[in-house]
PDB file of N, CA, C and O in Angstrom:
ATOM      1  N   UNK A   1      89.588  77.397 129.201  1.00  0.00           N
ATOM      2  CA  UNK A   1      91.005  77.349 129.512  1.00  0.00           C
ATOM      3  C   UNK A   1      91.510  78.775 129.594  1.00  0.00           C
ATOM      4  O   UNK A   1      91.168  79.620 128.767  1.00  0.00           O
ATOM      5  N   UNK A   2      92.481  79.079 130.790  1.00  0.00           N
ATOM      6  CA  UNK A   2      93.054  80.242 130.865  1.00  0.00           C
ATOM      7  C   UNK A   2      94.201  80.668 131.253  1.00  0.00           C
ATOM      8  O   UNK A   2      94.777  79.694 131.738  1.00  0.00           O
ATOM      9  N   UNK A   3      94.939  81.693 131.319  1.00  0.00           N
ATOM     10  CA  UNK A   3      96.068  80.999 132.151  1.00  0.00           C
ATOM     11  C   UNK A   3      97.814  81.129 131.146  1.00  0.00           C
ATOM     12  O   UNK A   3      98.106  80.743 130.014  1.00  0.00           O
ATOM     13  N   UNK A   4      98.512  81.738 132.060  1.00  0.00           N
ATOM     14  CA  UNK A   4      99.769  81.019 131.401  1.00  0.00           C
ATOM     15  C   UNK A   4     100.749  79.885 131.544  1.00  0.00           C
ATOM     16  O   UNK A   4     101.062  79.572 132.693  1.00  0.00           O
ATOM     17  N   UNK A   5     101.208  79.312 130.663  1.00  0.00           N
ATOM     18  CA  UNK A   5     101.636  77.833 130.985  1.00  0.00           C
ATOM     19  C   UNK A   5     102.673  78.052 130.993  1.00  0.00           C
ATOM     20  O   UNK A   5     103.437  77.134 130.694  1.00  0.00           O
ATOM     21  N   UNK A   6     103.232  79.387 131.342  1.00  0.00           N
ATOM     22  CA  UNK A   6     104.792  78.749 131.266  1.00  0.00           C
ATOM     23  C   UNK A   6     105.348  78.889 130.170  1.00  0.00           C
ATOM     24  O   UNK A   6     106.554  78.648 130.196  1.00  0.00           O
ATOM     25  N   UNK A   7     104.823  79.265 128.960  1.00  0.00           N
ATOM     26  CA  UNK A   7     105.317  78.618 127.861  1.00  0.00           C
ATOM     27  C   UNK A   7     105.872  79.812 127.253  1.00  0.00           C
ATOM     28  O   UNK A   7     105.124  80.789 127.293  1.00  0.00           O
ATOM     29  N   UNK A   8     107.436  80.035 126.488  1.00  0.00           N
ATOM     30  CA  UNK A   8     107.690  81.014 125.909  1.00  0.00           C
ATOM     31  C   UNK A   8     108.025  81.081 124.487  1.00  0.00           C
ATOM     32  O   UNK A   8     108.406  80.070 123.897  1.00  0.00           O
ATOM     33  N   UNK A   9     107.888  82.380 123.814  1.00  0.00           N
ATOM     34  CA  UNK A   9     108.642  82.478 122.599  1.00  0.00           C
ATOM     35  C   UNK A   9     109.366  83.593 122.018  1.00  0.00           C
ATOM     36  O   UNK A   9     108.748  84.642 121.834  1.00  0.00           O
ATOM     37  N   UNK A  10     110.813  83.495 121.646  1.00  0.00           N
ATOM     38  CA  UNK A  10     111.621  84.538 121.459  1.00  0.00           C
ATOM     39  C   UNK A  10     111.098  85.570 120.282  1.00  0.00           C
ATOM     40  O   UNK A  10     111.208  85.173 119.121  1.00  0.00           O
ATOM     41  N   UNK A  11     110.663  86.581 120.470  1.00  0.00           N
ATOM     42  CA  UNK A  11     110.700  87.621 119.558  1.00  0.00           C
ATOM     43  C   UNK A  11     111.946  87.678 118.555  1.00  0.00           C
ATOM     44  O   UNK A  11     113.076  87.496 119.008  1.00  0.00           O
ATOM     45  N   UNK A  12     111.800  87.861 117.564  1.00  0.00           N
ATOM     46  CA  UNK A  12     112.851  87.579 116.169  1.00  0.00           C
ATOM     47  C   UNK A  12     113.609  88.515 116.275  1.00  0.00           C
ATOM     48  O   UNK A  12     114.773  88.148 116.113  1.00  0.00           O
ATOM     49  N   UNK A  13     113.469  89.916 116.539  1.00  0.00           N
ATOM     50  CA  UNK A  13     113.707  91.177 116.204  1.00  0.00           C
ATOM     51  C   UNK A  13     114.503  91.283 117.383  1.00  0.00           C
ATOM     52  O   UNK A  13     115.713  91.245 117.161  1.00  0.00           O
ATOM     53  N   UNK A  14     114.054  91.445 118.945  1.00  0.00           N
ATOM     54  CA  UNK A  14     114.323  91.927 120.009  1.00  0.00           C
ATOM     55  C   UNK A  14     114.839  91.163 120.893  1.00  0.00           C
ATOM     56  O   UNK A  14     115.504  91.666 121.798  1.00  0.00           O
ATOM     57  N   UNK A  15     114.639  89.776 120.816  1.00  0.00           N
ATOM     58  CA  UNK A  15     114.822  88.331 122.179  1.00  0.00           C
ATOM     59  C   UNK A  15     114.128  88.646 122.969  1.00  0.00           C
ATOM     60  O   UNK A  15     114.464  88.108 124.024  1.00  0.00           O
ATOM     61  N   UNK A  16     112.909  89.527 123.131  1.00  0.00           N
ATOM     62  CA  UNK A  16     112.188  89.693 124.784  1.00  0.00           C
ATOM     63  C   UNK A  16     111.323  88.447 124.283  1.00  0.00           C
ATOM     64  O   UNK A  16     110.833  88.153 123.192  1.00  0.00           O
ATOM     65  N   UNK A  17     111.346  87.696 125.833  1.00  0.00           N
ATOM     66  CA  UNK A  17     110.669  86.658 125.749  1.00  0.00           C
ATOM     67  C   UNK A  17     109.251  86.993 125.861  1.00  0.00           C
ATOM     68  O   UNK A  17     108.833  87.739 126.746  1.00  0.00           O
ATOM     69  N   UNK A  18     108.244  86.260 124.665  1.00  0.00           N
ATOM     70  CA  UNK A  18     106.696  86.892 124.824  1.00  0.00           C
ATOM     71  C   UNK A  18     105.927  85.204 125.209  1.00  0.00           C
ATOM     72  O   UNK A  18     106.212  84.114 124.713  1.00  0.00           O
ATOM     73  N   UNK A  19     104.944  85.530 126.210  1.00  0.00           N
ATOM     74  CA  UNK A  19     104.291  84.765 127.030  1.00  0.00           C
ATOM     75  C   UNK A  19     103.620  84.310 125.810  1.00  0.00           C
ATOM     76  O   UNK A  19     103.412  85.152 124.937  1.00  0.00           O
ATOM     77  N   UNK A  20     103.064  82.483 125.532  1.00  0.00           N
ATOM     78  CA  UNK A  20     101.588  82.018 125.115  1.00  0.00           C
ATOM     79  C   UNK A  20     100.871  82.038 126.061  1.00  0.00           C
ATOM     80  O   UNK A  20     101.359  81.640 127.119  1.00  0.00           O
ATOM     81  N   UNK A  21      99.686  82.427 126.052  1.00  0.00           N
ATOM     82  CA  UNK A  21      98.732  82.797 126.909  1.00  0.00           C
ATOM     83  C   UNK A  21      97.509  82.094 125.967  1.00  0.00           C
ATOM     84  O   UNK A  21      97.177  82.262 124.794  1.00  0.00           O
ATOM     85  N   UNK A  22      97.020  81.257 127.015  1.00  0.00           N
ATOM     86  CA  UNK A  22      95.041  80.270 126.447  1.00  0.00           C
ATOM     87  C   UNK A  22      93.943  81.546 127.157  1.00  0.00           C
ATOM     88  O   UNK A  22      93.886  82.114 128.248  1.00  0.00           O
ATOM     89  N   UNK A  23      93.336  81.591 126.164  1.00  0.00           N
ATOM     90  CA  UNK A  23      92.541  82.913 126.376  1.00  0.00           C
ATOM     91  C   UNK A  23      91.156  82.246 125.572  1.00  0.00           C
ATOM     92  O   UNK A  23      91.241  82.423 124.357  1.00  0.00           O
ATOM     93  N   UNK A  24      90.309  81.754 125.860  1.00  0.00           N
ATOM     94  CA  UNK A  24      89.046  81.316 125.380  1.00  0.00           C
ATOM     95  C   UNK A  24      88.094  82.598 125.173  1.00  0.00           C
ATOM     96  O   UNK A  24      87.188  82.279 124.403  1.00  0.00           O
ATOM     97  N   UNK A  25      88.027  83.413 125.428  1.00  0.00           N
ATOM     98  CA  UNK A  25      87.458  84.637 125.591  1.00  0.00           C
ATOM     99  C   UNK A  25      87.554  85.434 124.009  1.00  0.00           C
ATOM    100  O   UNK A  25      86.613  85.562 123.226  1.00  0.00           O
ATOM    101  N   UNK A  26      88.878  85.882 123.823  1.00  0.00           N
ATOM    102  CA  UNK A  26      89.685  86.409 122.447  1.00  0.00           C
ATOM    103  C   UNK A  26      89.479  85.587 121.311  1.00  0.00           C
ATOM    104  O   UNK A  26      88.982  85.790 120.203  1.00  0.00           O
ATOM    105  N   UNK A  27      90.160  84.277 122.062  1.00  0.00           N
ATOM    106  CA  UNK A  27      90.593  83.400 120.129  1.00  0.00           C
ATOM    107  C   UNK A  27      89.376  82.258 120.149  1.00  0.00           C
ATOM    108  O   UNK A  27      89.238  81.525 121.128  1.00  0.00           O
ATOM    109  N   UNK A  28      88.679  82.190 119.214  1.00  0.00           N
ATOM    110  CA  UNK A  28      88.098  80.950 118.842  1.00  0.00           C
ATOM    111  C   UNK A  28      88.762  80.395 118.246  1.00  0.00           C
ATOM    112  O   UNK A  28      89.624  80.836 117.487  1.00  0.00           O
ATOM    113  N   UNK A  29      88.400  78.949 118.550  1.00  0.00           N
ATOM    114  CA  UNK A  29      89.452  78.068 117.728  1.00  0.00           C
ATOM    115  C   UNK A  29      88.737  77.036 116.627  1.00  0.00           C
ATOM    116  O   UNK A  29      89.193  75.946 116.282  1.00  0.00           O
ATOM    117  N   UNK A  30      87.709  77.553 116.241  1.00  0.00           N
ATOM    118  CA  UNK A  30      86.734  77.318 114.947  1.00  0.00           C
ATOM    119  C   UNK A  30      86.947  77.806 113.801  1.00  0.00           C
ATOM    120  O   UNK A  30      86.422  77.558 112.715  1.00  0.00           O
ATOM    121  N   UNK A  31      88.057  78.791 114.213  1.00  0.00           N
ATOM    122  CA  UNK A  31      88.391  79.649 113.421  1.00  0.00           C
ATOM    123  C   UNK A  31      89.610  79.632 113.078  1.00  0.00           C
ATOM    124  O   UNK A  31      90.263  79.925 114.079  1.00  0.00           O
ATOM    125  N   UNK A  32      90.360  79.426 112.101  1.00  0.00           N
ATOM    126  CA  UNK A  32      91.591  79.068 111.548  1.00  0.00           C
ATOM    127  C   UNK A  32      92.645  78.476 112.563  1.00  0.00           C
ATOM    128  O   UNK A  32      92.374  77.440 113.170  1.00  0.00           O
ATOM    129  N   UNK A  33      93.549  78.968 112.704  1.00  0.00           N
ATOM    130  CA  UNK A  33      94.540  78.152 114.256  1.00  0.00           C
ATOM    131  C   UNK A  33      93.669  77.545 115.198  1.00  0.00           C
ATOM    132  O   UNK A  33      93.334  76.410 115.534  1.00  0.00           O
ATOM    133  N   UNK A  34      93.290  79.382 115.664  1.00  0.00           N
ATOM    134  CA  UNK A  34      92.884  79.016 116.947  1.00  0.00           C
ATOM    135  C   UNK A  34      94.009  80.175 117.559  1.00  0.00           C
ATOM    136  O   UNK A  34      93.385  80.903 118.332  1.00  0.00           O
ATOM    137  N   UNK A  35      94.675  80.367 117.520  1.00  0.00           N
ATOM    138  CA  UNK A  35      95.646  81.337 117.583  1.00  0.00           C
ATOM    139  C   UNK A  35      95.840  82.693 117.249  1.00  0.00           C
ATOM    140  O   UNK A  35      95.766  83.171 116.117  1.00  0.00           O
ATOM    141  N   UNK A  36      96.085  83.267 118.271  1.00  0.00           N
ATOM    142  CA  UNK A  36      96.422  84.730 118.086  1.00  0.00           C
ATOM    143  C   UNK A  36      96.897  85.394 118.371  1.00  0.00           C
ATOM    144  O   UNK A  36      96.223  85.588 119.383  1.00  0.00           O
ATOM    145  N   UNK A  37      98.161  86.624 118.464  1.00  0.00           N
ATOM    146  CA  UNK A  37      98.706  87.588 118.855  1.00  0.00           C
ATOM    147  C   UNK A  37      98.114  88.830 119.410  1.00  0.00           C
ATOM    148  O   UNK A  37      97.220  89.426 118.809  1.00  0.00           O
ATOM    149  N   UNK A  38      98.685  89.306 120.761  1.00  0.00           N
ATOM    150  CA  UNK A  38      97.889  90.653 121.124  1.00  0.00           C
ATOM    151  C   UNK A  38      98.781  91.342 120.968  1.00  0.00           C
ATOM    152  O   UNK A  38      99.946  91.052 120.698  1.00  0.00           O
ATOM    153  N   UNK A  39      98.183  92.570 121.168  1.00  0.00           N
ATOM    154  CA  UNK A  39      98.949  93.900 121.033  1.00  0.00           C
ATOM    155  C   UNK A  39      98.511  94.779 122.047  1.00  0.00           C
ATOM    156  O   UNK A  39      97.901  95.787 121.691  1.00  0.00           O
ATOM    157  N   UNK A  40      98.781  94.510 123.650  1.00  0.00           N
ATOM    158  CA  UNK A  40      97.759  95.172 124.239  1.00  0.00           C
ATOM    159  C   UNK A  40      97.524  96.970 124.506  1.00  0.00           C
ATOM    160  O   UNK A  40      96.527  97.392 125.091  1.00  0.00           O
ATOM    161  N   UNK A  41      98.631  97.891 123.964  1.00  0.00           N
ATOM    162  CA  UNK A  41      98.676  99.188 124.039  1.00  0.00           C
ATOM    163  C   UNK A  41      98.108  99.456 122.778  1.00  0.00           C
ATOM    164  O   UNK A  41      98.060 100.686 122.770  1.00  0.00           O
ATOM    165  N   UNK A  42      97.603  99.020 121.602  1.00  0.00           N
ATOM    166  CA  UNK A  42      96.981  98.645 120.598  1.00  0.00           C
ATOM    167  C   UNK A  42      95.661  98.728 120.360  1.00  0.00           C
ATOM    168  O   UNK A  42      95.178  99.702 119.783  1.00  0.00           O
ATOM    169  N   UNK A  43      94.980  97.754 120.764  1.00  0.00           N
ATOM    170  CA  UNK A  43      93.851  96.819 120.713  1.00  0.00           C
ATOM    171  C   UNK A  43      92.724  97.193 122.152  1.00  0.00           C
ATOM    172  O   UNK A  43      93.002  97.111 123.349  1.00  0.00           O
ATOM    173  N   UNK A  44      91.902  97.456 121.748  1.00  0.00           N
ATOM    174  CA  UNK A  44      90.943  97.085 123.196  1.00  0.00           C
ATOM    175  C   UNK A  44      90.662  95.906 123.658  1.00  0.00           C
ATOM    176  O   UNK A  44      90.747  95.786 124.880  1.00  0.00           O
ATOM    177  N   UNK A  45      90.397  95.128 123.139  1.00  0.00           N
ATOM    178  CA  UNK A  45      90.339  93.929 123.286  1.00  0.00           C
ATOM    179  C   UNK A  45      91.387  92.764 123.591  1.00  0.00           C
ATOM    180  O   UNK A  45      91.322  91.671 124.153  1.00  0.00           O
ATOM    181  N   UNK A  46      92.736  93.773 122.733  1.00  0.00           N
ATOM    182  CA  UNK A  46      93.861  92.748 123.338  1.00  0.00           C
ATOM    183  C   UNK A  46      94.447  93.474 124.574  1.00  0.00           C
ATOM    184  O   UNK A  46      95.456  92.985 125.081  1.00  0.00           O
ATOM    185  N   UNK A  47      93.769  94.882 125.242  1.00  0.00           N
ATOM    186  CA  UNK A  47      94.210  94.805 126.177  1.00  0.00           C
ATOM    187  C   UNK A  47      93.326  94.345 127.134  1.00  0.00           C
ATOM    188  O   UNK A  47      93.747  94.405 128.289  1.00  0.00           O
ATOM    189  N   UNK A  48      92.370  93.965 126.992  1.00  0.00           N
ATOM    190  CA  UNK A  48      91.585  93.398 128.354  1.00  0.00           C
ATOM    191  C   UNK A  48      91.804  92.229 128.166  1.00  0.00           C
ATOM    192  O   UNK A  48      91.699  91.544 129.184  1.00  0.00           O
ATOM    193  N   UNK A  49      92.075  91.697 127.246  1.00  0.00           N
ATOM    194  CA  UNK A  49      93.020  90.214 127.407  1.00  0.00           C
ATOM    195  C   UNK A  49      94.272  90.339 128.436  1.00  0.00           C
ATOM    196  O   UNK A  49      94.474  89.585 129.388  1.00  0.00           O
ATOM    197  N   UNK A  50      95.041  91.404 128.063  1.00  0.00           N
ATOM    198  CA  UNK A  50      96.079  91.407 128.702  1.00  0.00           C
ATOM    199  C   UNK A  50      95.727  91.311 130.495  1.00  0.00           C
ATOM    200  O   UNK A  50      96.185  90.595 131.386  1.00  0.00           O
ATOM    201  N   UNK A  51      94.640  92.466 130.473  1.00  0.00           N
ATOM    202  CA  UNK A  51      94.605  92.250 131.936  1.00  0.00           C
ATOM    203  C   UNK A  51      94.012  91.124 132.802  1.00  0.00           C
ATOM    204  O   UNK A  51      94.199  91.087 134.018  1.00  0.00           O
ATOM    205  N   UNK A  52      93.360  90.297 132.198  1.00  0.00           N
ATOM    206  CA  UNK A  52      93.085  88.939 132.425  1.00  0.00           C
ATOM    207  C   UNK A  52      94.124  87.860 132.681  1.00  0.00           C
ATOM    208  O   UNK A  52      93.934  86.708 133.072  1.00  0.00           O
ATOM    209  N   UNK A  53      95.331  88.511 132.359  1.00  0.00           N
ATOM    210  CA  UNK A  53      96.455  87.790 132.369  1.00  0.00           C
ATOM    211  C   UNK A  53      97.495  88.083 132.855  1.00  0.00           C
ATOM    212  O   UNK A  53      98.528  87.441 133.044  1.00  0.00           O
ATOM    213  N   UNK A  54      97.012  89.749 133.195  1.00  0.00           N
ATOM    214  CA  UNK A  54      98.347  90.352 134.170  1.00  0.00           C
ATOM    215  C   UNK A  54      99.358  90.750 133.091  1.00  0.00           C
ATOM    216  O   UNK A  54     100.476  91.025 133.527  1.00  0.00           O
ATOM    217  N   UNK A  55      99.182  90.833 131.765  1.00  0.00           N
ATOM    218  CA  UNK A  55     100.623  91.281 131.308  1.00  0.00           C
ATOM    219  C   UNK A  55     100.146  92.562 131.358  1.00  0.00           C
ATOM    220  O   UNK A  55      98.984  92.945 131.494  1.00  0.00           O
ATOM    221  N   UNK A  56     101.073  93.135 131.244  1.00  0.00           N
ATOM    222  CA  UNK A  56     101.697  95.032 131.175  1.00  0.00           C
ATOM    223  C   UNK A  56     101.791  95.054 130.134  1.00  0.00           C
ATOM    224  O   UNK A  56     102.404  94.246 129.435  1.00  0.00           O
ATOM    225  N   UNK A  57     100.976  96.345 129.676  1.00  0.00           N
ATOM    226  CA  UNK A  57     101.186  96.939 127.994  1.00  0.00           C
ATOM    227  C   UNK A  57     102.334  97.626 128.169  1.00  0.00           C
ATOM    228  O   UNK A  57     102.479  98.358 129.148  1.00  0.00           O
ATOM    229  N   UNK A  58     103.428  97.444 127.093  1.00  0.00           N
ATOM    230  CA  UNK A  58     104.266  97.652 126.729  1.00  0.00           C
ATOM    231  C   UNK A  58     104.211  99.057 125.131  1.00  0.00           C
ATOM    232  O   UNK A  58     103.884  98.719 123.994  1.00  0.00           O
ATOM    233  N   UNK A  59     104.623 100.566 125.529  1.00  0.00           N
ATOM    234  CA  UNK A  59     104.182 101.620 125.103  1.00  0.00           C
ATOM    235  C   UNK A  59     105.857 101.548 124.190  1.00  0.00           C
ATOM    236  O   UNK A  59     106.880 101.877 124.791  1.00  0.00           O
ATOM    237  N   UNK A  60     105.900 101.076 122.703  1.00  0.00           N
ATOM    238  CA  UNK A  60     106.831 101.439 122.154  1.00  0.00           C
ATOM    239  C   UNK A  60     107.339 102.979 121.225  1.00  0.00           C
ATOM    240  O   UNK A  60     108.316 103.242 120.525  1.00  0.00           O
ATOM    241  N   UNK A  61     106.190 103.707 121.629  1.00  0.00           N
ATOM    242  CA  UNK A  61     105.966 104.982 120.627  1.00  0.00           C
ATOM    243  C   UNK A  61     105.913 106.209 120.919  1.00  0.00           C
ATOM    244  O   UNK A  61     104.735 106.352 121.249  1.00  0.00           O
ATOM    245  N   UNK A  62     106.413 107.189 121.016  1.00  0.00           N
ATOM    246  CA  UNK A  62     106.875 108.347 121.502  1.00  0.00           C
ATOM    247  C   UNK A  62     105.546 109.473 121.376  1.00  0.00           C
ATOM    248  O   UNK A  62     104.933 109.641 120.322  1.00  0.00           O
ATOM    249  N   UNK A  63     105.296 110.059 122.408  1.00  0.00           N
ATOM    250  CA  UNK A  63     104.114 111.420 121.313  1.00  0.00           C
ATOM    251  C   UNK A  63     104.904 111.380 119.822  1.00  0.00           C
ATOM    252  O   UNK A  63     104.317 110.839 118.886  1.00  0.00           O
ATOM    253  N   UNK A  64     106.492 112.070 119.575  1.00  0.00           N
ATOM    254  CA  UNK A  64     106.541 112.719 118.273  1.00  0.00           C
ATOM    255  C   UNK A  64     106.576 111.214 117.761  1.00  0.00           C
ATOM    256  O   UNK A  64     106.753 111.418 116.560  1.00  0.00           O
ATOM    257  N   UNK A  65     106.534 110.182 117.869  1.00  0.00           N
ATOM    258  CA  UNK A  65     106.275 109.299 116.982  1.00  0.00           C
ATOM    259  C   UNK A  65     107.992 108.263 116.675  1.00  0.00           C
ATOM    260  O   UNK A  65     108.276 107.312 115.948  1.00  0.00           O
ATOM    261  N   UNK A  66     108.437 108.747 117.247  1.00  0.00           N
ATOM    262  CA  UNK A  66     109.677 107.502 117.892  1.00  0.00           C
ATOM    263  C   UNK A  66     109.664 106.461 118.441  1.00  0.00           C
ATOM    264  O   UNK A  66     108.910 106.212 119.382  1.00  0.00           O
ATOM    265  N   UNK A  67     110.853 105.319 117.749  1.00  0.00           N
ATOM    266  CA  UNK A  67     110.248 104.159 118.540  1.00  0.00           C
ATOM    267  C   UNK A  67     111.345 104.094 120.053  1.00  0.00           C
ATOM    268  O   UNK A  67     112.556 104.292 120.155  1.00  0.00           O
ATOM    269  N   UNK A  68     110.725 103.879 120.667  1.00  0.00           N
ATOM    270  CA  UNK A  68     111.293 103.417 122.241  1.00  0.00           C
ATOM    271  C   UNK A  68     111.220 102.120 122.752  1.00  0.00           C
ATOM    272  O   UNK A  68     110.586 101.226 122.190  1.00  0.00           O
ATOM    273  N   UNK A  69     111.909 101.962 123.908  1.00  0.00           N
ATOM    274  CA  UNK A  69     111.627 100.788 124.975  1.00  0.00           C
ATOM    275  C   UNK A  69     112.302  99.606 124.204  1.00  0.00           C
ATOM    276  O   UNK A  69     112.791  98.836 125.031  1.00  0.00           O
ATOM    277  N   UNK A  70     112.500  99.197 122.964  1.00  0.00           N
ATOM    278  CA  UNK A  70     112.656  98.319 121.941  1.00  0.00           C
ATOM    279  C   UNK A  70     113.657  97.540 121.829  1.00  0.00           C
ATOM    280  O   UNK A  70     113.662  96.374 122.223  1.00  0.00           O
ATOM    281  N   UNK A  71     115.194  98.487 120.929  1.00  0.00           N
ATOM    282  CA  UNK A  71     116.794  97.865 121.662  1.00  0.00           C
ATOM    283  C   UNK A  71     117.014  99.026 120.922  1.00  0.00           C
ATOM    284  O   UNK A  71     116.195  99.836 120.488  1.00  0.00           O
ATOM    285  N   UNK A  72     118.858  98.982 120.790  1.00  0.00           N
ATOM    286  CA  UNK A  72     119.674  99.705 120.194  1.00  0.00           C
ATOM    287  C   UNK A  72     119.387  99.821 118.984  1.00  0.00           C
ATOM    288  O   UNK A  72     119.327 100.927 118.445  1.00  0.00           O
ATOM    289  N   UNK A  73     119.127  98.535 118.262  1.00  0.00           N
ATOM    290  CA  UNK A  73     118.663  98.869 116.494  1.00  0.00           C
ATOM    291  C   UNK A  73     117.199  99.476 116.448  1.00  0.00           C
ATOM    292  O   UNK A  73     116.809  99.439 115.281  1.00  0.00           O
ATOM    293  N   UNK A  74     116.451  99.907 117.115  1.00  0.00           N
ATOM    294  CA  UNK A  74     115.424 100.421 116.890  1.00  0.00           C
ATOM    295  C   UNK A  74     115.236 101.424 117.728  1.00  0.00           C
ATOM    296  O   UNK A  74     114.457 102.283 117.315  1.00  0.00           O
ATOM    297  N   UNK A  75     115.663 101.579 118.687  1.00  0.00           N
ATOM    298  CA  UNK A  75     115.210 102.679 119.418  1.00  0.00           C
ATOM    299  C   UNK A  75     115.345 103.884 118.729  1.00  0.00           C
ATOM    300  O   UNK A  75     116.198 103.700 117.861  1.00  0.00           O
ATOM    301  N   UNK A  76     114.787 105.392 118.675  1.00  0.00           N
ATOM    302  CA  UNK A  76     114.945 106.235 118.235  1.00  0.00           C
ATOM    303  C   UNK A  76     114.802 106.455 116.157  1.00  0.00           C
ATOM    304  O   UNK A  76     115.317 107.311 115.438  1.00  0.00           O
ATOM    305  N   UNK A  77     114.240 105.725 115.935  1.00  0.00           N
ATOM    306  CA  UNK A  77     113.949 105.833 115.091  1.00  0.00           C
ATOM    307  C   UNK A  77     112.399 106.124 114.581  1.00  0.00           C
ATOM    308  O   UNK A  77     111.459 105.874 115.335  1.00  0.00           O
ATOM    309  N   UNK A  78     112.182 106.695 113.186  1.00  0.00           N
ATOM    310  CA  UNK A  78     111.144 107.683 113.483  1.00  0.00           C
ATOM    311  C   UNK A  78     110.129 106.059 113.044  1.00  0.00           C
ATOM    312  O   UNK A  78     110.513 104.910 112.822  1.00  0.00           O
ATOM    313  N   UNK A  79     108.933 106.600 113.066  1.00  0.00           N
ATOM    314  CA  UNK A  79     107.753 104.878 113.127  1.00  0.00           C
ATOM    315  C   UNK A  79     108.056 104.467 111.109  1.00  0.00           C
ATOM    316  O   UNK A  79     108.157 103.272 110.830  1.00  0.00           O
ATOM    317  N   UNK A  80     108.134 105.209 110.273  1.00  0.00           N
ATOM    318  CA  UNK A  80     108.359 105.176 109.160  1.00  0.00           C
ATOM    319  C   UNK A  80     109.615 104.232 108.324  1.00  0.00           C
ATOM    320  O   UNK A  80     109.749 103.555 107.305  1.00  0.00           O
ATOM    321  N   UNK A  81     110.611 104.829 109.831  1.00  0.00           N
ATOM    322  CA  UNK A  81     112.007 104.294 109.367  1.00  0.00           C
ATOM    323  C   UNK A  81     111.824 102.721 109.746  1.00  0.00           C
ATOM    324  O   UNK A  81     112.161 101.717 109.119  1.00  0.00           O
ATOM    325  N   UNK A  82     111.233 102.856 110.874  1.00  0.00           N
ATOM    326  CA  UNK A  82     111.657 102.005 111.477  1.00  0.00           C
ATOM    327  C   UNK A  82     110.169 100.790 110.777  1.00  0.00           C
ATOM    328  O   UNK A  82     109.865  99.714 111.292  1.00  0.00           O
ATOM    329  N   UNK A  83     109.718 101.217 109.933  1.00  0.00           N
ATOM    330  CA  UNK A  83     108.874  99.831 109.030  1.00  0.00           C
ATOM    331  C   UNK A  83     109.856  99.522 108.384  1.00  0.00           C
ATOM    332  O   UNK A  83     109.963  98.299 108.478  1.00  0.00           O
ATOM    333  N   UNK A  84     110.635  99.924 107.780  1.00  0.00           N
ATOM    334  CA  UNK A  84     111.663  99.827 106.806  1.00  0.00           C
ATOM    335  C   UNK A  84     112.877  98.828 107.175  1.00  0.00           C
ATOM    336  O   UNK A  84     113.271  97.889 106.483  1.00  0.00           O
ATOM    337  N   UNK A  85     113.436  99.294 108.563  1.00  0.00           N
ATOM    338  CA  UNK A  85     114.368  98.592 109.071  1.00  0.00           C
ATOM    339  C   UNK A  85     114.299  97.271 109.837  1.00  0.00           C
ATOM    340  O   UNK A  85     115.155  96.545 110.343  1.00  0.00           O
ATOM    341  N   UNK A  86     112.622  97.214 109.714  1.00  0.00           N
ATOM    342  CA  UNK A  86     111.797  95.772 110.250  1.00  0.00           C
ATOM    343  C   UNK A  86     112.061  94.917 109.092  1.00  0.00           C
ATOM    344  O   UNK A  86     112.692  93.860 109.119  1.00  0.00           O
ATOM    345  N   UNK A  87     111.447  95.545 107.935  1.00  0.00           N
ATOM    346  CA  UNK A  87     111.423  94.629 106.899  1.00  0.00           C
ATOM    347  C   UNK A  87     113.256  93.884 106.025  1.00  0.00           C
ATOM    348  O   UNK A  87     113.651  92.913 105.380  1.00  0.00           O
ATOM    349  N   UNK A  88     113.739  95.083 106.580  1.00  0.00           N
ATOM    350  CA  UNK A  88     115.345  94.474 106.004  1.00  0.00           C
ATOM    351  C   UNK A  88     116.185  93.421 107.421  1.00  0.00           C
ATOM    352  O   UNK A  88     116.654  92.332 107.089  1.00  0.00           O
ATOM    353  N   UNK A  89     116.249  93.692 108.314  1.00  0.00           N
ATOM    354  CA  UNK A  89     116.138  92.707 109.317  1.00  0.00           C
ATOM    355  C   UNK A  89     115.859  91.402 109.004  1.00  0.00           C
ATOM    356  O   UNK A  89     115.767  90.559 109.896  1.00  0.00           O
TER     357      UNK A  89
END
């Protein structure tokens, strides 16, 4: 199985809608869910998932280490702060 269905789910933090994507390749499903999250600017693996699927890695992190691309409550904040302001959120 491969493929996106269409199917979405709102990010908690941000509202960007993030694709479920069936990826037989990545997730075994012998294995707890079966389910899994990528991270494809991240991960090697979750980005060649990604490209199997056409999504675009999404680069939230600055060289000096700022977060970008994100929203107003997070943008510009340094990666430190901004664990902090994840977790009180």
């Amino acid at each position: 199985v491969k493929g996106n269905q269409n199917i979405y789910i709102k990010h908690p933090l941000t509202g960007v809608q993030l694709p479920i994507i069936l990826d037989d390749i990545l997730v075994d499903k012998e294995l707890g869910s079966g389910a899994v999250k990528i991270t494809p600017a991240h991960d090697h693996n979750d980005f060649e998932c990604a490209k199997r699927h056409s999504i675009v890695p999404k680069s939230i992190l600055s060289q000096e280490g700022r977060i970008i691309n994100v929203n107003d409550t997070f943008n510009d904040l340094d990666r430190y702060d901004a664990r902090e302001a994840v977790i009180e959120a």
